[in-house]
Every structure is written in structure tokens, then in C-alpha cells.
N, CA, C and O atoms as CSV, one atom per row, in Angstrom:
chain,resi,resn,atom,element,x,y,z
A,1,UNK,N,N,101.988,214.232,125.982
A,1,UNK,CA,C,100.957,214.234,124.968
A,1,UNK,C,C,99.596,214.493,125.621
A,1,UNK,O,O,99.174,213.813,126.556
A,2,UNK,N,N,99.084,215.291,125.192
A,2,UNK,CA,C,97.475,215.353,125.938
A,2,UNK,C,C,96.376,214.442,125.182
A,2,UNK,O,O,96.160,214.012,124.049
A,3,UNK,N,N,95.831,214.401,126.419
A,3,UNK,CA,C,94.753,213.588,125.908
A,3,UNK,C,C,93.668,213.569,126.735
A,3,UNK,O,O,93.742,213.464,127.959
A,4,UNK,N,N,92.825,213.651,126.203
A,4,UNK,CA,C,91.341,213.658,126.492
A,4,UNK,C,C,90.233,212.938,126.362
A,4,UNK,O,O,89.594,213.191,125.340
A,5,UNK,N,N,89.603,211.760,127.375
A,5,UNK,CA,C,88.843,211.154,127.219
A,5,UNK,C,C,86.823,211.868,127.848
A,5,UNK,O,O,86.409,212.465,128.842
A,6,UNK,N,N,86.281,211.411,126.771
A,6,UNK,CA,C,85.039,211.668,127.253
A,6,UNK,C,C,84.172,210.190,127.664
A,6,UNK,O,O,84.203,209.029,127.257
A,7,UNK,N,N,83.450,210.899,128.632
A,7,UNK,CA,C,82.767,209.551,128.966
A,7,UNK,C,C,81.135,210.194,129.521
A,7,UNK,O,O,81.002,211.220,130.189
A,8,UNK,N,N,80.100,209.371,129.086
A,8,UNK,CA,C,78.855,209.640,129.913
A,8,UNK,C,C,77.511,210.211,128.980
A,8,UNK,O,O,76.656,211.051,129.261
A,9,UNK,N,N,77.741,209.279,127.607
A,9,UNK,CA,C,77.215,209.622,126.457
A,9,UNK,C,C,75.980,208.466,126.829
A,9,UNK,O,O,75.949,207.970,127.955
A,10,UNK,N,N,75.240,208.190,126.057
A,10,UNK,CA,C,73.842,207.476,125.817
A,10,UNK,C,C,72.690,207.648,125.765
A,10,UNK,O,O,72.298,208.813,125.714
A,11,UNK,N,N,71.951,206.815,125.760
A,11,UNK,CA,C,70.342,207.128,124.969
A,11,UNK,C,C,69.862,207.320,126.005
A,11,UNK,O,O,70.131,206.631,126.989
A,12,UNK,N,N,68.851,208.532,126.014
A,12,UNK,CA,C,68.133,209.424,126.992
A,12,UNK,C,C,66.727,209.594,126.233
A,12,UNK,O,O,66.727,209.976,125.063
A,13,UNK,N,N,65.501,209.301,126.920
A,13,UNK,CA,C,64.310,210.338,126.208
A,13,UNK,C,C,64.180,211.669,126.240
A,13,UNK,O,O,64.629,212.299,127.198
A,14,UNK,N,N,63.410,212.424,124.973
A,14,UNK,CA,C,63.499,213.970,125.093
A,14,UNK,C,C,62.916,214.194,126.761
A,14,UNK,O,O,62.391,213.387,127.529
A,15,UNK,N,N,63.261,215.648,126.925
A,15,UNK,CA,C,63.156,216.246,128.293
A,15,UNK,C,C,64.301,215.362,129.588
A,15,UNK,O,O,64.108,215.777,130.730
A,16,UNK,N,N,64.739,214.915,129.536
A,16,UNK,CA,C,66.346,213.833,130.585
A,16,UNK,C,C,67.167,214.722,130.454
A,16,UNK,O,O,67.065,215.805,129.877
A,17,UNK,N,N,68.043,214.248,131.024
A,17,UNK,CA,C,69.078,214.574,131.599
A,17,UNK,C,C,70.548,213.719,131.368
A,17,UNK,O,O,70.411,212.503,131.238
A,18,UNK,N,N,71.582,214.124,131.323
A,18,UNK,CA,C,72.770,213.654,130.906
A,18,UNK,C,C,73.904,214.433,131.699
A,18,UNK,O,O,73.806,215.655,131.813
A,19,UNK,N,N,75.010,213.727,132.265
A,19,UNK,CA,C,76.237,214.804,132.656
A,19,UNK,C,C,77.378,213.624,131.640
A,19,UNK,O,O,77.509,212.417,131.439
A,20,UNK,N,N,77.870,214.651,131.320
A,20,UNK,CA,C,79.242,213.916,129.988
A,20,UNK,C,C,80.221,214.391,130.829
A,20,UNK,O,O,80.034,215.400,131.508
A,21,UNK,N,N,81.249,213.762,130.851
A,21,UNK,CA,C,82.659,214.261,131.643
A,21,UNK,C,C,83.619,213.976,130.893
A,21,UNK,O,O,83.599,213.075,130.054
A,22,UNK,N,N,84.497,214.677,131.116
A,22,UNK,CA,C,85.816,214.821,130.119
A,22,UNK,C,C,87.209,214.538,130.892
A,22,UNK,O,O,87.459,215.595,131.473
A,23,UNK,N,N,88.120,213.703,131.138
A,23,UNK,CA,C,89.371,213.536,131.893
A,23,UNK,C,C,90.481,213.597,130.934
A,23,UNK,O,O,90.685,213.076,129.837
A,24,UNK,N,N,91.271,214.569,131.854
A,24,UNK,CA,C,92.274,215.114,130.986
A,24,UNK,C,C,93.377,214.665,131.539
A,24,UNK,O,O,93.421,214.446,132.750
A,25,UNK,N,N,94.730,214.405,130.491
A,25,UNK,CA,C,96.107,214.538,131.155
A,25,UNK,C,C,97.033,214.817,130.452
A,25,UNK,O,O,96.515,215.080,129.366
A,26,UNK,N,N,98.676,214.996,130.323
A,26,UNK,CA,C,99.368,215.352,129.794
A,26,UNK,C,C,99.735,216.827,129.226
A,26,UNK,O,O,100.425,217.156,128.261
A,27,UNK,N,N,98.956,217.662,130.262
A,27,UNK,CA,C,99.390,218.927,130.258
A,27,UNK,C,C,98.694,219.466,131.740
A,27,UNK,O,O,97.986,218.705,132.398
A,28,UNK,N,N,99.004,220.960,132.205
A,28,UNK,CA,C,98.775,221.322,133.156
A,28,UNK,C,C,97.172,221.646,132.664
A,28,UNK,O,O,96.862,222.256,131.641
A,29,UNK,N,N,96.457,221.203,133.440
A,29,UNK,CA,C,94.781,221.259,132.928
A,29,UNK,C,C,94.060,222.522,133.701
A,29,UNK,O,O,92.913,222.744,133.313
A,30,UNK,N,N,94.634,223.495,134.877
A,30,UNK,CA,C,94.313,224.349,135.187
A,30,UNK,C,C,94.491,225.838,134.415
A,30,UNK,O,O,93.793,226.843,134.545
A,31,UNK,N,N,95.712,225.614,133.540
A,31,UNK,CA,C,95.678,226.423,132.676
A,31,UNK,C,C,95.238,226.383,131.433
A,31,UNK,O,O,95.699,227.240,130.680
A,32,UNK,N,N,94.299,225.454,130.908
A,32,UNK,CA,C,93.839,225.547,130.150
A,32,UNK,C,C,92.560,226.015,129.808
A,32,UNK,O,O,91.807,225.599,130.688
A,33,UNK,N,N,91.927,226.666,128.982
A,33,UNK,CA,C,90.487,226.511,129.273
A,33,UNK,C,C,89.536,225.480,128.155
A,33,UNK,O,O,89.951,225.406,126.999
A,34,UNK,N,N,88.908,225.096,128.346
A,34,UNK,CA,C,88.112,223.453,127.975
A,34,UNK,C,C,87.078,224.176,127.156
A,34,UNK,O,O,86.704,225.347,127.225
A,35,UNK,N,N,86.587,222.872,126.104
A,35,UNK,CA,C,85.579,223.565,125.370
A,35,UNK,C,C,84.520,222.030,124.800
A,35,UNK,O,O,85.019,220.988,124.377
A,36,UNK,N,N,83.189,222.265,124.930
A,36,UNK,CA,C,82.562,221.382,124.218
A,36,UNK,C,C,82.028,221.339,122.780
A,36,UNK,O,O,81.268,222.265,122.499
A,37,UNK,N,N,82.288,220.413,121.786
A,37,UNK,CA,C,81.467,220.577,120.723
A,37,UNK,C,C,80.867,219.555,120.351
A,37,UNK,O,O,80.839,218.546,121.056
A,38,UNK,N,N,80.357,219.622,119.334
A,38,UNK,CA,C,79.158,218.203,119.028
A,38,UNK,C,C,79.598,218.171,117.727
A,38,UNK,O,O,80.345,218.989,117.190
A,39,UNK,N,N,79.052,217.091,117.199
A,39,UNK,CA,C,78.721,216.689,115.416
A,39,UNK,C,C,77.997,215.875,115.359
A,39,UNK,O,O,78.006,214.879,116.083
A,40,UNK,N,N,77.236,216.111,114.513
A,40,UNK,CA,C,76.105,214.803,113.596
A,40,UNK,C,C,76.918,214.618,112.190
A,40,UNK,O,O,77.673,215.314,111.510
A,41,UNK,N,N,76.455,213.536,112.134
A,41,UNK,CA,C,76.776,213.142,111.183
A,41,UNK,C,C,76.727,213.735,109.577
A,41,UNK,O,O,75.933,213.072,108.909
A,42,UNK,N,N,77.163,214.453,109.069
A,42,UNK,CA,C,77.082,215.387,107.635
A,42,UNK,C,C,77.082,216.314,107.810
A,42,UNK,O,O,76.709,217.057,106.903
A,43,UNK,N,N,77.602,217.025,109.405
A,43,UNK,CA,C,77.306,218.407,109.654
A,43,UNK,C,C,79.099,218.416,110.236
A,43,UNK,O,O,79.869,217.556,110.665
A,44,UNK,N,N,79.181,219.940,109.948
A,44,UNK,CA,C,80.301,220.794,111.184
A,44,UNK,C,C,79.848,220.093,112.316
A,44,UNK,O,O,78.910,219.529,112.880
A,45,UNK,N,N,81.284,220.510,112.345
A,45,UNK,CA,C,81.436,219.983,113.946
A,45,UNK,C,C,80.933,221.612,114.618
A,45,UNK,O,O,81.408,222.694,114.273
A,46,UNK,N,N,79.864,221.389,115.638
A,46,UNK,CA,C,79.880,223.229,116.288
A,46,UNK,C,C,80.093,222.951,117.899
A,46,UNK,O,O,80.078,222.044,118.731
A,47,UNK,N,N,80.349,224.696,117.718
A,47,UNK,CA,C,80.856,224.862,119.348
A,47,UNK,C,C,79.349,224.496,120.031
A,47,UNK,O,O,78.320,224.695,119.386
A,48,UNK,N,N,79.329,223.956,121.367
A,48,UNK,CA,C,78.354,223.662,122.076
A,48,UNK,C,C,78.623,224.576,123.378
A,48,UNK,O,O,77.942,225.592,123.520
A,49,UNK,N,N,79.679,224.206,124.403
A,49,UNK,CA,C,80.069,225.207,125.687
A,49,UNK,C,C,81.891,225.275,125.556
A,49,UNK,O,O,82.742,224.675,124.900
A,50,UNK,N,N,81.877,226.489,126.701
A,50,UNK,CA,C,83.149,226.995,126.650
A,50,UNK,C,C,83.599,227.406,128.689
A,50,UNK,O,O,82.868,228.108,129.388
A,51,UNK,N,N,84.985,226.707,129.217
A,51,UNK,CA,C,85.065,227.628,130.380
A,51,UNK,C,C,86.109,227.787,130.284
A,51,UNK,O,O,86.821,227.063,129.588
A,52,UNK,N,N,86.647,229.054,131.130
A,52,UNK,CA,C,87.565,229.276,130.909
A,52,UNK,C,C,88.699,228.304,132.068
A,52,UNK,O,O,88.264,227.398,132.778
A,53,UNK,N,N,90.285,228.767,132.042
A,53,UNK,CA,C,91.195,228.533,132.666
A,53,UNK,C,C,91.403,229.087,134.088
A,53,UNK,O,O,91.882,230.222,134.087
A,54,UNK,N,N,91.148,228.539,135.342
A,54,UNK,CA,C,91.273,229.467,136.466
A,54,UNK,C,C,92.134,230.478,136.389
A,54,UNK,O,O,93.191,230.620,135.774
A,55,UNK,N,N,91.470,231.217,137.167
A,55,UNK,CA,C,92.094,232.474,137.047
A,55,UNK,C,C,92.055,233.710,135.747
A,55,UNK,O,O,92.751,234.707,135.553
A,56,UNK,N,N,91.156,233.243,135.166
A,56,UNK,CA,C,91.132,234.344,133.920
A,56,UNK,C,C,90.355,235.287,134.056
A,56,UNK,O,O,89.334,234.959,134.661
A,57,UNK,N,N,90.422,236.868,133.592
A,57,UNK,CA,C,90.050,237.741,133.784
A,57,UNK,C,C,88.743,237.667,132.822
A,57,UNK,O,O,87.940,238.581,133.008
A,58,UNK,N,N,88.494,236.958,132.074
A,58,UNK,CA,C,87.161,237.341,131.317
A,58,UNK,C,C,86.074,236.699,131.681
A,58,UNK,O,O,86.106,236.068,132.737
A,59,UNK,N,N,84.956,236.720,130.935
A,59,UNK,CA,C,84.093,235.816,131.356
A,59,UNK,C,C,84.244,233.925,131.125
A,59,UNK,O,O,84.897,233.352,130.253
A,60,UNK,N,N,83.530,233.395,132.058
A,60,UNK,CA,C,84.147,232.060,132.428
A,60,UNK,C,C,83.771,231.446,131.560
A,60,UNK,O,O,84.546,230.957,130.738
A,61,UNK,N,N,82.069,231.260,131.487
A,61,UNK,CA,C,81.854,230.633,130.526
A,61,UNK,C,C,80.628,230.860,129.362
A,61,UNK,O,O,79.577,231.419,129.677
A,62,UNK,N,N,80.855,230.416,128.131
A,62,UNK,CA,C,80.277,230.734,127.432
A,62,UNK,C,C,79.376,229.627,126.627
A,62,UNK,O,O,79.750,228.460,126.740
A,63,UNK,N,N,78.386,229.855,125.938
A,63,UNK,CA,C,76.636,228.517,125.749
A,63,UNK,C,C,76.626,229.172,123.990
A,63,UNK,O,O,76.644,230.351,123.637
A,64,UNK,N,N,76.589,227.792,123.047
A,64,UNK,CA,C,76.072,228.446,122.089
A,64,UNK,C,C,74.491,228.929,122.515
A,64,UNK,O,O,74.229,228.984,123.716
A,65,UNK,N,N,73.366,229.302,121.442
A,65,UNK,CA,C,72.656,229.644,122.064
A,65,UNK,C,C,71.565,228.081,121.996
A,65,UNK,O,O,71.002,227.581,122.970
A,66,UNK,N,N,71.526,227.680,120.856
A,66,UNK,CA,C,71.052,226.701,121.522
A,66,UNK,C,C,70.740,225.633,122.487
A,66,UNK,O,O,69.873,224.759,122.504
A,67,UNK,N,N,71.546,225.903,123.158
A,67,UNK,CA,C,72.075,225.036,124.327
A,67,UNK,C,C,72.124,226.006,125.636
A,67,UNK,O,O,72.528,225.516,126.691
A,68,UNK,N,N,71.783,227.168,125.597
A,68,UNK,CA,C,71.695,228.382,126.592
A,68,UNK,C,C,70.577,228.210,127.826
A,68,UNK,O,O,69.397,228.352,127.504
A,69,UNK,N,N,70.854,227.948,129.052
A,69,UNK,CA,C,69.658,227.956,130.193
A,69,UNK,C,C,69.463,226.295,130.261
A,69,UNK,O,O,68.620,225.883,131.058
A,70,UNK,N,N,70.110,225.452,129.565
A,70,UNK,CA,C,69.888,223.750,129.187
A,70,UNK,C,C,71.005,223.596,129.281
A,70,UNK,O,O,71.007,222.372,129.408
A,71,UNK,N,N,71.816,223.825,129.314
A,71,UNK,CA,C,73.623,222.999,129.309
A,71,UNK,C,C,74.381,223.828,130.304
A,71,UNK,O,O,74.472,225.053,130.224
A,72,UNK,N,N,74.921,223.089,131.251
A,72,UNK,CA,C,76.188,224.069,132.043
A,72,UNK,C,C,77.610,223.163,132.032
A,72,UNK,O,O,77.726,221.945,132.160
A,73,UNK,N,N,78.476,224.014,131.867
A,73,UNK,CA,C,79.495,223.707,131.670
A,73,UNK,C,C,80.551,223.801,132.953
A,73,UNK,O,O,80.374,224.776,133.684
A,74,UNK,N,N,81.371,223.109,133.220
A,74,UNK,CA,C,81.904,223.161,134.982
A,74,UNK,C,C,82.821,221.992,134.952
A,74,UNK,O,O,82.714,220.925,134.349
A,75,UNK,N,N,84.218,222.669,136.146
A,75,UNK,CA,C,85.669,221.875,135.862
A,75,UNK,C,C,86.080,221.636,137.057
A,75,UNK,O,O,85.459,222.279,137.904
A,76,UNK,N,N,86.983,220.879,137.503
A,76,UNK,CA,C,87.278,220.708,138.645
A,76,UNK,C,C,88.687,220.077,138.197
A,76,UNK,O,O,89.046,219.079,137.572
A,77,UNK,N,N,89.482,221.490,139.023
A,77,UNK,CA,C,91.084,221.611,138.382
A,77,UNK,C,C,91.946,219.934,139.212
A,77,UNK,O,O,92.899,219.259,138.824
A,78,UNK,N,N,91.012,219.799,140.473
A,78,UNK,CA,C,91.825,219.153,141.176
A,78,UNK,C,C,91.744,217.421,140.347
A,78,UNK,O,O,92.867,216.923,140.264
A,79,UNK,N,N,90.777,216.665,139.858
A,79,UNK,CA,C,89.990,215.700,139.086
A,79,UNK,C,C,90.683,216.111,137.856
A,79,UNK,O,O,90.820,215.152,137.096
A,80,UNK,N,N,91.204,217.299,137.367
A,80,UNK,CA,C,91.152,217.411,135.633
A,80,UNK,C,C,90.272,217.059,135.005
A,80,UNK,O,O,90.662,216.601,133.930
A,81,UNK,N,N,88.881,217.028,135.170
A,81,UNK,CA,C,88.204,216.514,134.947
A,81,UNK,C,C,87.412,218.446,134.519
A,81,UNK,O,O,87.731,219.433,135.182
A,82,UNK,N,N,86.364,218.498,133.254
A,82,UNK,CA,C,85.741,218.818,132.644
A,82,UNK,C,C,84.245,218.320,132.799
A,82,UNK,O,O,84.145,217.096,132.713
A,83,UNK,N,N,82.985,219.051,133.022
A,83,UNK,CA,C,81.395,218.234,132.466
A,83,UNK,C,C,80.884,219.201,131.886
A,83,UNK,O,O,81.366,220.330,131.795
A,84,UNK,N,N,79.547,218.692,131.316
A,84,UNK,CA,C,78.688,219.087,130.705
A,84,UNK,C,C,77.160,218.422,131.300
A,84,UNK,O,O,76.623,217.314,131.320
A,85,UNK,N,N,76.982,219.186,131.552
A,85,UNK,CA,C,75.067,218.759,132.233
A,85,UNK,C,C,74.368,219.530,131.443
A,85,UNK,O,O,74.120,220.707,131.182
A,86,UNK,N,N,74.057,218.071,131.055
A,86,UNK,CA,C,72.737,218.158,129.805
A,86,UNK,C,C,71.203,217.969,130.884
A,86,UNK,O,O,70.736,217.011,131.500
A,87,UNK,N,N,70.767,219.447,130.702
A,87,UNK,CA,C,69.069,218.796,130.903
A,87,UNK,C,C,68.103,219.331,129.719
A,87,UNK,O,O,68.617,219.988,128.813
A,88,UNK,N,N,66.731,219.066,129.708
A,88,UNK,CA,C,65.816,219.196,129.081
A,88,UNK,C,C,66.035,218.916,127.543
A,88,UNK,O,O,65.683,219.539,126.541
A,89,UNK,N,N,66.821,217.629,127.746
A,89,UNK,CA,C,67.493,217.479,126.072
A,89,UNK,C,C,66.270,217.121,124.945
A,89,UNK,O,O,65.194,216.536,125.071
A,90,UNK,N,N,66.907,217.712,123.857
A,90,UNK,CA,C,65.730,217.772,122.640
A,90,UNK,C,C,66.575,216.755,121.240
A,90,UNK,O,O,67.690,217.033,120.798
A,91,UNK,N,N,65.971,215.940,120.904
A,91,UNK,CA,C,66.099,215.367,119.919
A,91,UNK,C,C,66.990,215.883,118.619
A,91,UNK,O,O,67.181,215.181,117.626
A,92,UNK,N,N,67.441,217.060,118.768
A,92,UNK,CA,C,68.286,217.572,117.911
A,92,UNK,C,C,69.616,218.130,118.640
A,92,UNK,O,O,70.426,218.926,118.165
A,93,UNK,N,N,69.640,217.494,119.957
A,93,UNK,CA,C,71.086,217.423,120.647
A,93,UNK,C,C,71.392,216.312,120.352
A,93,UNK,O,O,72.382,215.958,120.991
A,94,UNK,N,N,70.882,215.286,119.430
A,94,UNK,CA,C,71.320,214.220,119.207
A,94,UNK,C,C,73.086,214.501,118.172
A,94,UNK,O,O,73.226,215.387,117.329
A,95,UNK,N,N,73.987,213.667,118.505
A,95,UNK,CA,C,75.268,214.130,118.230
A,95,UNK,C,C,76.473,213.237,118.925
A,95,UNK,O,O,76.301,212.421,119.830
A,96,UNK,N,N,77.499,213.510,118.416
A,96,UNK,CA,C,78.589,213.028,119.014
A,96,UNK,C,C,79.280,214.412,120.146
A,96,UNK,O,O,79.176,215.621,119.941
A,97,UNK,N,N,79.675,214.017,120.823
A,97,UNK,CA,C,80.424,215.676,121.869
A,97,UNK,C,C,81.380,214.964,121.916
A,97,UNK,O,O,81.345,213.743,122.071
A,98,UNK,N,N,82.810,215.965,121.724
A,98,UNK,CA,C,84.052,215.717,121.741
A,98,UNK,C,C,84.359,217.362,123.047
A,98,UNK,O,O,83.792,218.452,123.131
A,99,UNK,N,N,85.358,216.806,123.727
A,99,UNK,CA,C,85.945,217.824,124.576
A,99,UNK,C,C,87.545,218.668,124.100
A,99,UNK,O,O,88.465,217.934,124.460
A,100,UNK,N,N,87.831,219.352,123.737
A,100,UNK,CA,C,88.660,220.221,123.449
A,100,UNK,C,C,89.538,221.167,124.224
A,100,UNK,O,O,88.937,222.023,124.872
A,101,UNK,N,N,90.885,221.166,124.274
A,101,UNK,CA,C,91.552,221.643,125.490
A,101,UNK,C,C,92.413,222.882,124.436
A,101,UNK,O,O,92.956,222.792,123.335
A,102,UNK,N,N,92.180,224.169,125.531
A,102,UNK,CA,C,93.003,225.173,124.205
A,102,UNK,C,C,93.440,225.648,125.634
A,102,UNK,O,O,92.783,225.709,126.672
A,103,UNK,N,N,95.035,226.034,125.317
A,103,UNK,CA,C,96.071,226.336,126.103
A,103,UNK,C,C,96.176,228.621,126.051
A,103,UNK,O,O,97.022,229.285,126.650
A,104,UNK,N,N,95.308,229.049,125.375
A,104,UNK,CA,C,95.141,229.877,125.098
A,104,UNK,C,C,94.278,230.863,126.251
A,104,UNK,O,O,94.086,232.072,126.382
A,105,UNK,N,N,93.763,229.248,127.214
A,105,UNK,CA,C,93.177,229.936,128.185
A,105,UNK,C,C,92.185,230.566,128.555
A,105,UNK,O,O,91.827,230.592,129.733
A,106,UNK,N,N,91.551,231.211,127.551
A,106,UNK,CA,C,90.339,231.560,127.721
A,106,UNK,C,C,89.520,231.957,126.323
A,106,UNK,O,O,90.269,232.080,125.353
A,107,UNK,N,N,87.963,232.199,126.040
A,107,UNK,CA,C,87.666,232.014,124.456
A,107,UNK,C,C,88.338,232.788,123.652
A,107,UNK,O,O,88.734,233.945,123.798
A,108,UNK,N,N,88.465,231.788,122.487
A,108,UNK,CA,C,89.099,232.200,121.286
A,108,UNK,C,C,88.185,231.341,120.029
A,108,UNK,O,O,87.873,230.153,120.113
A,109,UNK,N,N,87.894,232.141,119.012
A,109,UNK,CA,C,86.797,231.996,118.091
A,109,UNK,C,C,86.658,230.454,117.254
A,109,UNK,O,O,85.756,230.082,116.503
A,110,UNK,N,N,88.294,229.505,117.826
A,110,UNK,CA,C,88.500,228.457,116.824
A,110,UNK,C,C,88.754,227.699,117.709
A,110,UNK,O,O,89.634,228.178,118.424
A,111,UNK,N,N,88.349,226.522,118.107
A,111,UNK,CA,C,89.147,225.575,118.791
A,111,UNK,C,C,91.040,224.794,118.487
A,111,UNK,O,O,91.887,224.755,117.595
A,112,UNK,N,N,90.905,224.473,119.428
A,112,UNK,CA,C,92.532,223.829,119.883
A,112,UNK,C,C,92.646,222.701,118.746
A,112,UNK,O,O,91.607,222.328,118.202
A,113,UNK,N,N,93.603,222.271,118.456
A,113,UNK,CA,C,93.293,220.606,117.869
A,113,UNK,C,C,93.843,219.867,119.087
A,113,UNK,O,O,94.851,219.224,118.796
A,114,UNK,N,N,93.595,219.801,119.954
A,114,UNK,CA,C,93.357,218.598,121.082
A,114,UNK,C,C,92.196,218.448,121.556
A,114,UNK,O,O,91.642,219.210,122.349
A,115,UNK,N,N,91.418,216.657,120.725
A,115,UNK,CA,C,90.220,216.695,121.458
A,115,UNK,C,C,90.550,215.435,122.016
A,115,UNK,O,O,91.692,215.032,122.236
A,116,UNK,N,N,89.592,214.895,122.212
A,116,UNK,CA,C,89.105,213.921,122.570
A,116,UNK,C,C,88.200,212.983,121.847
A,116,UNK,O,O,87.505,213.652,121.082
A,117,UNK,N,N,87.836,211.355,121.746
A,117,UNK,CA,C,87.461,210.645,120.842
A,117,UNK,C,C,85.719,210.702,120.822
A,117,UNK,O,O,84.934,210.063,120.121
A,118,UNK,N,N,85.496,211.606,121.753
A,118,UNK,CA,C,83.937,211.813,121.225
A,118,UNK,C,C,83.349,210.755,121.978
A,118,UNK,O,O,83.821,209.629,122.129
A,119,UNK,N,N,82.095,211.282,122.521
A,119,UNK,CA,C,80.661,209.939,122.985
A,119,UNK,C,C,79.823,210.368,122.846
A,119,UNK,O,O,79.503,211.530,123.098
A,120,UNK,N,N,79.035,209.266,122.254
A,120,UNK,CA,C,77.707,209.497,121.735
A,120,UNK,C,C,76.481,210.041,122.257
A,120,UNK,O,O,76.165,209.523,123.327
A,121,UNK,N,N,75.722,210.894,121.849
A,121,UNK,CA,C,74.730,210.741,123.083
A,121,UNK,C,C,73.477,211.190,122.370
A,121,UNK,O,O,73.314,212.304,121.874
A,122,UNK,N,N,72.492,210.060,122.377
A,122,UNK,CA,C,71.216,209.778,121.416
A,122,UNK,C,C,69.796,210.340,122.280
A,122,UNK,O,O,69.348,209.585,123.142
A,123,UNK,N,N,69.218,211.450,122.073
A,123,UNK,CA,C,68.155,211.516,122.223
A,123,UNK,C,C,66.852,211.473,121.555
A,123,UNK,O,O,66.371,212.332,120.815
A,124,UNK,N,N,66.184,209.990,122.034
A,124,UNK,CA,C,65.077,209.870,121.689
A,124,UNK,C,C,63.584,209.202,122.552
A,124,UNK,O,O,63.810,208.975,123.741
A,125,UNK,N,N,62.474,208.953,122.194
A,125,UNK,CA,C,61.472,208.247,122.462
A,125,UNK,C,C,61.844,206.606,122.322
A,125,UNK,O,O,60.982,205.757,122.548
């Protein structure tokens, strides 16, 4: 069964910094490629970042744009482990981030249904 825990959510002031990490198990996690998304509360859930599965021929990784030049996304096959480094966070990254594992390997326009239970992560004054 896969499963995916996130961890490394909390209250930050605007302009901080955050790294969220994602630990994975119950499937081979090098072939997968990982994906971040967020939700607030009354909203879609949206894509936030995307990398791919080692070894894939396309591009690795992909930033919505809001989150473009401010969020990097980065895996480490050996850990199974997934992050997200949040800097220069703005008050409307405020959200829940759930981590998402799609066996598909590299982007595809819809996420997997394997996430993870989400952590919070509040930016404010």
C-alpha cells in the first residue's frame, strides 16, 4: 500500500522560509515521479510542483507559476524522501500541501490518487 507522509508545515512570517518533506513507502519510489499540491480551504486543490522519476527523458521539473523562482522541488531516491523549499513565502501560500506519487513517471496533466494527509503551513505577521 503506498503511503505518503508529509511533514515540515507551520507558521512562518511573510518573506521565510520553509522545507516540507514528503516520506514515501510501499512502492518503488524511484520510479515514480512526485508531485506537490496545496488547498485552502473552499478552493481546488492546485498543482503547486512537479519532479520527475529518475531517469526520465523529459523535463524534471515543473513550478506552477505562482510559485516559479520561490519553490524548488527535489528527491532523494535513496531517503524516498520528496521536498519542497519554500522561500520568500507570501501570505497567499497560506494552504494545506499534500504530496502525490504518480507511477506514470513523469508529468501528466492530473494527479495520481495517492497522496498523503497534508501539513499545514500558515503564512503570516
Amino acid at each position: 500500500q503506498v503511503q505518503l507522509v508529509e511533514s515540515g508545515g507551520g507558521l512562518v512570517q511573510p518573506g521565510g522560509s520553509l522545507r516540507l518533506s514528503c516520506v514515501a513507502s510501499g512502492f518503488t519510489f524511484s520510479t515514480y515521479a512526485m508531485n506537490w499540491y496545496r488547498q485552502v480551504t473552499g478552493k481546488e486543490r492546485e498543482f503547486v510542483a512537479h519532479i520527475d522519476s529518475a531517469g526520465s527523458a523529459s523535463d524534471s521539473t515543473k513550478y506552477a507559476d505562482s510559485v516559479k523562482g520561490r519553490f524548488t522541488i527535489s528527491r532523494d531516491n535513496v531517503k524516498n524522501t520528496v521536498y519542497l523549499q519554500m522561500n520568500s513565502l507570501k501570505p497567499e501560500d497560506t494552504a494545506v500541501y499534500y504530496c502525490n506519487a504518480d507511477p506514470l513517471g513523469s508529468w501528466y496533466h492530473e494527479p495520481s490518487d495517492y497522496w498523503g494527509q497534508g501539513t499545514q503551513v500558515t503564512v503570516s505577521s
